[in-house]
C-alpha positions in Angstrom: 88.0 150.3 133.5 89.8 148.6 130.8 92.8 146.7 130.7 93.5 146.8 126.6 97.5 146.6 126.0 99.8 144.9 128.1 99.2 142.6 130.2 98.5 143.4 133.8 97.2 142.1 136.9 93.2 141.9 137.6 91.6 140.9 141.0 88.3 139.5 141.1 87.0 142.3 142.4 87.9 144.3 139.3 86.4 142.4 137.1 83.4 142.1 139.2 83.0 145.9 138.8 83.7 146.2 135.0 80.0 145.6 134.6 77.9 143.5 132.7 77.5 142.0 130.1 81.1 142.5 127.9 83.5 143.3 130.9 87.0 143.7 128.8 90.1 141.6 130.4 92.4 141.4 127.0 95.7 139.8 128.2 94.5 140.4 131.8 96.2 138.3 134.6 93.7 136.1 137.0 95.4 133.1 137.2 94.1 131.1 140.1 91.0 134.0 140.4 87.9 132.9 141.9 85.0 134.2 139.6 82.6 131.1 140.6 79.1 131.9 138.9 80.0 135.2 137.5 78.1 136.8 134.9 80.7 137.0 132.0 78.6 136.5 129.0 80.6 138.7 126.0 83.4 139.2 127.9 86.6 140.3 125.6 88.9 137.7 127.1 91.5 137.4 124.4 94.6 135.5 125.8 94.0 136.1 129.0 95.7 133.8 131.9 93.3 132.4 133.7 95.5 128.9 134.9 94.0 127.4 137.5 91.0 129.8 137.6 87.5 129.0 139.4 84.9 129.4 136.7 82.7 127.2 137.8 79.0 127.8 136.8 79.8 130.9 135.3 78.2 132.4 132.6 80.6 133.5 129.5 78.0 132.7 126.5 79.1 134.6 123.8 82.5 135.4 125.2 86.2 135.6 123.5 88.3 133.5 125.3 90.4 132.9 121.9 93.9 132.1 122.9 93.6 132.1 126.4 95.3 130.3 128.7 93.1 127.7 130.9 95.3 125.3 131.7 93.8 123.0 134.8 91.2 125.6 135.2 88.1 124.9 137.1 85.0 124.7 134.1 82.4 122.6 135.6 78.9 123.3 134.9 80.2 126.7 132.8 78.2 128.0 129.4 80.2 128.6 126.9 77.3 128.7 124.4 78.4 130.4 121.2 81.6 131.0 122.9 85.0 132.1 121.3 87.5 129.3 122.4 89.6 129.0 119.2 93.1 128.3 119.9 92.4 128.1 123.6 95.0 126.4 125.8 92.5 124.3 128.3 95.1 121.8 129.2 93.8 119.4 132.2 90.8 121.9 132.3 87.9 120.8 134.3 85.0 121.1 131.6 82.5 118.2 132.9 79.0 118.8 132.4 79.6 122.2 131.0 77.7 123.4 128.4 79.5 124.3 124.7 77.0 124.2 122.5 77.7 125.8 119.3 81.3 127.2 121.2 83.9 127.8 118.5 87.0 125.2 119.8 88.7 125.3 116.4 92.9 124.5 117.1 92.2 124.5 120.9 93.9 122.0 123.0 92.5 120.1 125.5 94.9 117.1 126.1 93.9 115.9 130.0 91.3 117.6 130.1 88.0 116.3 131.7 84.8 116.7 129.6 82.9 114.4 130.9 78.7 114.7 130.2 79.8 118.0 128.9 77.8 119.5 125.8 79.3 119.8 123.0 76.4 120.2 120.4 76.7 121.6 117.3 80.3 122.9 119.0 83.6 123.4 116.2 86.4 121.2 116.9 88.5 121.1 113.9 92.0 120.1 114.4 91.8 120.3 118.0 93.9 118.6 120.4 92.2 116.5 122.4 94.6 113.7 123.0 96.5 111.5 125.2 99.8 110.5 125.5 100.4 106.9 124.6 100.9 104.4 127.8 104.6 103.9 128.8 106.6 101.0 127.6 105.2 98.2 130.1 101.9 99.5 130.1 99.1 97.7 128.4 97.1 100.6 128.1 96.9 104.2 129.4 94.5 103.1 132.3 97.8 101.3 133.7 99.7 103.8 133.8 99.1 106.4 136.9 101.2 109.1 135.5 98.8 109.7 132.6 96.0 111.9 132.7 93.5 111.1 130.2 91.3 113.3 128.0 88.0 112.4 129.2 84.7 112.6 127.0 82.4 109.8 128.6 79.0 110.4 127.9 79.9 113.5 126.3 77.1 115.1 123.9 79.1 115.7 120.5 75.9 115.6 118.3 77.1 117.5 115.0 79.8 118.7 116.3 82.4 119.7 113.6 85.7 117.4 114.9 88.0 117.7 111.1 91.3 116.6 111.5 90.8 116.4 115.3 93.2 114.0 117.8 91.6 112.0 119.8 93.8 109.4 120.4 94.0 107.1 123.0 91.4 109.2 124.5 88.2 108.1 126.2 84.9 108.7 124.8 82.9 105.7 126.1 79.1 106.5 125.2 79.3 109.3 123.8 76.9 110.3 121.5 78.7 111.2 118.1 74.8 111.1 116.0 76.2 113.1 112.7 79.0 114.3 114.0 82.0 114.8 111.0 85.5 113.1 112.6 86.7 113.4 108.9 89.8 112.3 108.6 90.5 112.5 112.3 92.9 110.5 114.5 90.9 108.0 116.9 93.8 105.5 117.2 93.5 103.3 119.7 90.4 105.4 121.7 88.1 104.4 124.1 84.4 104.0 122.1 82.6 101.6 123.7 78.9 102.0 123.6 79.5 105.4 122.1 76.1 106.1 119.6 77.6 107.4 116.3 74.3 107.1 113.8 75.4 108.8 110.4 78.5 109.7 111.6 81.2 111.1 109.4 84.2 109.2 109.7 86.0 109.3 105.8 89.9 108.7 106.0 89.7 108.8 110.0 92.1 106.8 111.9 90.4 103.9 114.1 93.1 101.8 114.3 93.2 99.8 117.6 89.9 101.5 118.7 87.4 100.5 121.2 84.4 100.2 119.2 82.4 97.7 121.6 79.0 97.8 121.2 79.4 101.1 119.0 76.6 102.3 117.2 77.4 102.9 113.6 73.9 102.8 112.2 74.4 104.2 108.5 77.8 105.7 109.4 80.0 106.8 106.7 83.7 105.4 107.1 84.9 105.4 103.4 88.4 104.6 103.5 88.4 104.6 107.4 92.0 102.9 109.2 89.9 100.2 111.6 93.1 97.8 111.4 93.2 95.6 114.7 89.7 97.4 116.1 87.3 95.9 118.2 83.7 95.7 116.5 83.0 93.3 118.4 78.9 93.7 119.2 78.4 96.5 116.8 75.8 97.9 114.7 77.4 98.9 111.8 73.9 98.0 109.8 73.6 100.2 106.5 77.5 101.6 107.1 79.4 103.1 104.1 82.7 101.7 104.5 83.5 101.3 101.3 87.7 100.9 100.8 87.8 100.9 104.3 90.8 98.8 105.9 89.6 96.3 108.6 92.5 93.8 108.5 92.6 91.8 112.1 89.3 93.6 113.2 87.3 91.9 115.7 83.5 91.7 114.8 82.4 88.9 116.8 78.5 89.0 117.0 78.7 92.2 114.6 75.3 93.1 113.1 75.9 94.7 109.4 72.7 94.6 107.5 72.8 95.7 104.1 76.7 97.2 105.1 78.5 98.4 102.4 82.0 96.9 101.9 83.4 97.4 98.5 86.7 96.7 98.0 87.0 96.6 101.9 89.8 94.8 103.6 88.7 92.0 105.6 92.0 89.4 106.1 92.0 87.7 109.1 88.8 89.2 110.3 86.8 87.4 113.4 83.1 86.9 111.7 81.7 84.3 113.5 79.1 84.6 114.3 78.1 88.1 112.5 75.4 89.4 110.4 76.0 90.2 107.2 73.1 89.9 105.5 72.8 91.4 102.5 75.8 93.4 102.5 77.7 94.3 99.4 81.1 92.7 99.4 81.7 93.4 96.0 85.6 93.0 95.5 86.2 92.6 98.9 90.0 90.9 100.3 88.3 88.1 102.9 91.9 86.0 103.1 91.5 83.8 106.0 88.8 85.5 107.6 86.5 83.5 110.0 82.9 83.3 108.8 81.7 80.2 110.2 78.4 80.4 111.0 78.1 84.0 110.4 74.9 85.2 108.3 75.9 86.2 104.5 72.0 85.7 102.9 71.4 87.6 100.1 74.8 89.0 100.2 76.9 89.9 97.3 80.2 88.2 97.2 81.1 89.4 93.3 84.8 89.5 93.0 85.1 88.4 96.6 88.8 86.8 97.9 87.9 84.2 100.0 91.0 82.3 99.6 91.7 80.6 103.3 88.0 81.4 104.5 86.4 79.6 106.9 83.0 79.2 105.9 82.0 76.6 107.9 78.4 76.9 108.7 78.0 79.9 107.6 74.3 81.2 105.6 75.0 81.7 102.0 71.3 81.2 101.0 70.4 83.5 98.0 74.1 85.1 98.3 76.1 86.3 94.6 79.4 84.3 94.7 79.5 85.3 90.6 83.6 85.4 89.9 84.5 84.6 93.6 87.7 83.3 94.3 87.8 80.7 96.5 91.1 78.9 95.4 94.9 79.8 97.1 97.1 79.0 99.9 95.6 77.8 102.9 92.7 76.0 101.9 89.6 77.4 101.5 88.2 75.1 104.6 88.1 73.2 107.5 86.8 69.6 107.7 84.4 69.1 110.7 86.8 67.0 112.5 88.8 70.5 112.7 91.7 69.6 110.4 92.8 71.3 107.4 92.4 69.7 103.9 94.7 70.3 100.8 93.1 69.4 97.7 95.3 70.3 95.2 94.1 68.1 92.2 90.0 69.2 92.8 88.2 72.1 93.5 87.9 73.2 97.0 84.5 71.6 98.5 82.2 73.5 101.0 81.3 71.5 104.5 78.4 71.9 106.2 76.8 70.2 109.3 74.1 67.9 107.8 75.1 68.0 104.3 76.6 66.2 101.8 79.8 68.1 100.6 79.1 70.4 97.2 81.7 72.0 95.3 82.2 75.5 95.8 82.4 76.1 92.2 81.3 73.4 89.3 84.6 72.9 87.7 84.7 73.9 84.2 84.6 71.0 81.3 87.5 70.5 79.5 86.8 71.7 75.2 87.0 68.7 73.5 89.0 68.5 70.8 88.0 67.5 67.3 88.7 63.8 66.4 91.9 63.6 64.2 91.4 61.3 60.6 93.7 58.5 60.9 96.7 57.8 58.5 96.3 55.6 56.1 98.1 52.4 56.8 98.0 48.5 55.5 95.3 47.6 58.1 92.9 50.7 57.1 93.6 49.6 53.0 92.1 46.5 54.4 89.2 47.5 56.2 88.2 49.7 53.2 88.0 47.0 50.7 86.2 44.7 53.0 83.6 47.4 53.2 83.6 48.2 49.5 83.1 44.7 48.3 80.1 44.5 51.2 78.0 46.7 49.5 76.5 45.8 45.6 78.5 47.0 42.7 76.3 49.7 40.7 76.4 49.6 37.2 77.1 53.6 35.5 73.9 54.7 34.2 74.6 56.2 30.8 71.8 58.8 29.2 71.2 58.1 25.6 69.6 60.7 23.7 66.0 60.6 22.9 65.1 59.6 19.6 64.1 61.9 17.0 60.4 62.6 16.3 59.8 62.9 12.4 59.4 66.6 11.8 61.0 67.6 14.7 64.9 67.8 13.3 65.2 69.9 10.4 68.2 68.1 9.6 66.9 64.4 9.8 66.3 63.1 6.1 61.9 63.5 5.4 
């Protein structure tokens, strides 16, 4: 039996008896069928409705479900391995702990829609729709707001999963596990990530802005150029990160560990480092302006170029670090006292405080050129002073050469 063409209507029953494996339903009708645990694998499913559908623990590997409708359909425990969901409406769909390894999810949208533990390994997600709508005005966050529904990934597994250009934001993905996953250029404003483990993770030009990155880890993740404006880092392990050019203005990375990070002409104003470890990270051209770094861990760090106008440094490891060409000058001052109140120092170079020692300038201030000692004019006193010294010292007569006398025989003019 097939149902190729126009659309018609297709009981459970009839699909149960197109056979197995590849039953064909193209633009069939089972919206709200029951097909619990059915044997679908390389079914032709191509924008079929299947709203509200039971396909719980069925089996539809290999299937083409490209461009059909899901929406709020029951997907619990399905496989979708090596499925064909591209363009797929799954609005609200019911997708926990299913399994979509390697499914093709390319354009599909899936804002609401529940994916908790599900598997997502290896799966395509570019440009997919995954997010939520923003809370309400009055709302602090979605959570607050009951009229939400949230697209849930907790504890997902998106290891290399292909996520390009994909929204996620607002969404919740609290420990998922991102290991080498590429969210290139993707929108993760203001997402849930706490926990989430996201080792080499591709992140270039994504959008983290107001995320949830508690506890994150971001072990050797790349996040060139990455939006973390106003994130919270606070806790994480971003130790061997790329994130070079990245902004992270206002970011929170209280108790951050960054070993050997690398932050080259990164953003960093008004950044909460204290404490953090940066250890060893390159800095190199970095804006720090009036970040908090005291007591935070910069050994062996390299601060070349570094802004640190306003920084609070107080307490903070520099032991072994490269402050060559730092500038540590501007508008607040670079430092607190240890009483807590602010010192402006305008006529000497800003001084470095910490507990126990004697302050040190920041910088050794430069020695002004000397400039060559000009001769005096001459005047009645100098006149003076010279013929004082002249008549000092004893006259010497002019010593005048006289010719030596002639030998006889030796001038062939002199008379014999």
């Amino acid at each position: 039996m097939s149902v190729r063409g126009s659309e018609v209507s297709v009981t459970t029953s009839d699909v149960v008896s197109l056979g197995t494996p590849g039953p064909d339903v193209v633009r069939a009708s089972l919206v709200e069928a029951s097909l619990r645990k059915a044997d679908m694998s390389g079914a032709m499913m191509r924008w079929a409705n299947l709203s509200g559908a039971d396909l719980s623990e069925a089996n539809l590997r290999k299937a083409d479900i490209s461009g059909a409708v899901l929406t709020g359909a029951d997907l619990h425990l399905a496989i979708f391995i090596r499925a064909d969901l591209r363009w797929a409406n799954m609005v609200e769909a019911n997708l926990s702990s299913a399994n979509l390894t390697r499914a093709d999810m390319t354009g599909s949208i899936l804002t609401g829609a529940d994916l908790r533990k599900a598997n997502l390994t290896r799966a395509k997600l570019g440009k997919a729709d995954l997010a939520t709508p923003p809370p309400v005005d009055g709302a602090s966050s979605t959570a607050d707001d009951p009229d939400v529904k949230v697209t849930d990934l907790s504890e997902a597994m998106l290891t290399r999963a292909e996520m390009t250009g994909a929204n996620l934001s607002y969404s919740l993905l609290a420990r998922a596990n991102l290991t080498r996953t590429v969210l290139t250029e993707a929108n993760l404003s203001n997402a849930g990530l706490a926990g989430i483990v996201g080792s080499r993770a591709i992140l270039n030009g994504a959008d983290l802005s107001g995320a949830d990155l508690t506890g994150a880890n971001l072990v050797r993740a790349n996040l060139v150029g990455a939006n973390l404006k106003g994130a919270n880092l606070s806790s994480a392990n971003l130790s061997g990160a790329n994130l070079s050019g990245a902004d992270l203005t206002g970011a929170n990375l209280t108790g951050a560990i960054a070993r050997g990070a690398k932050l080259p002409k990164a953003t960093l104003r008004n950044v909460q480092l204290s404490p953090a470890d940066l250890s060893g990270a390159d800095l190199t051209g970095a804006d720090l302006t009036d970040a908090n770094i005291s007591g935070a861990n910069l050994s062996k760090a390299t601060l070349i170029r570094t802004n640190l106008a306003g920084v609070n440094l107080l307490g903070a490891d520099l032991t072994g670090a490269d402050l060559s060409q730092a500038s540590l000058f501007g508008e607040p001052p670079l430092l607190e006292t240890l009483s807590g109140d602010k010192q402006v120092e305008s006529d000497r170079p800003p001084v470095i405080r910490t507990p126990g020692d004697a302050p040190r300038q920041a910088i050794a201030a430069t020695a002004a050129p000397q400039e060559p000692a000009k001769a005096a004019a001459p005047g009645p006193e100098t006149e003076k002073d010279a013929a004082a010294d002249a008549a000092k010292e004893p006259v010497k007569e002019p010593v005048v050469k006289q010719p030596p006398a002639s030998v006889p025989g030796s001038d062939p003019l002199a008379p014999a």
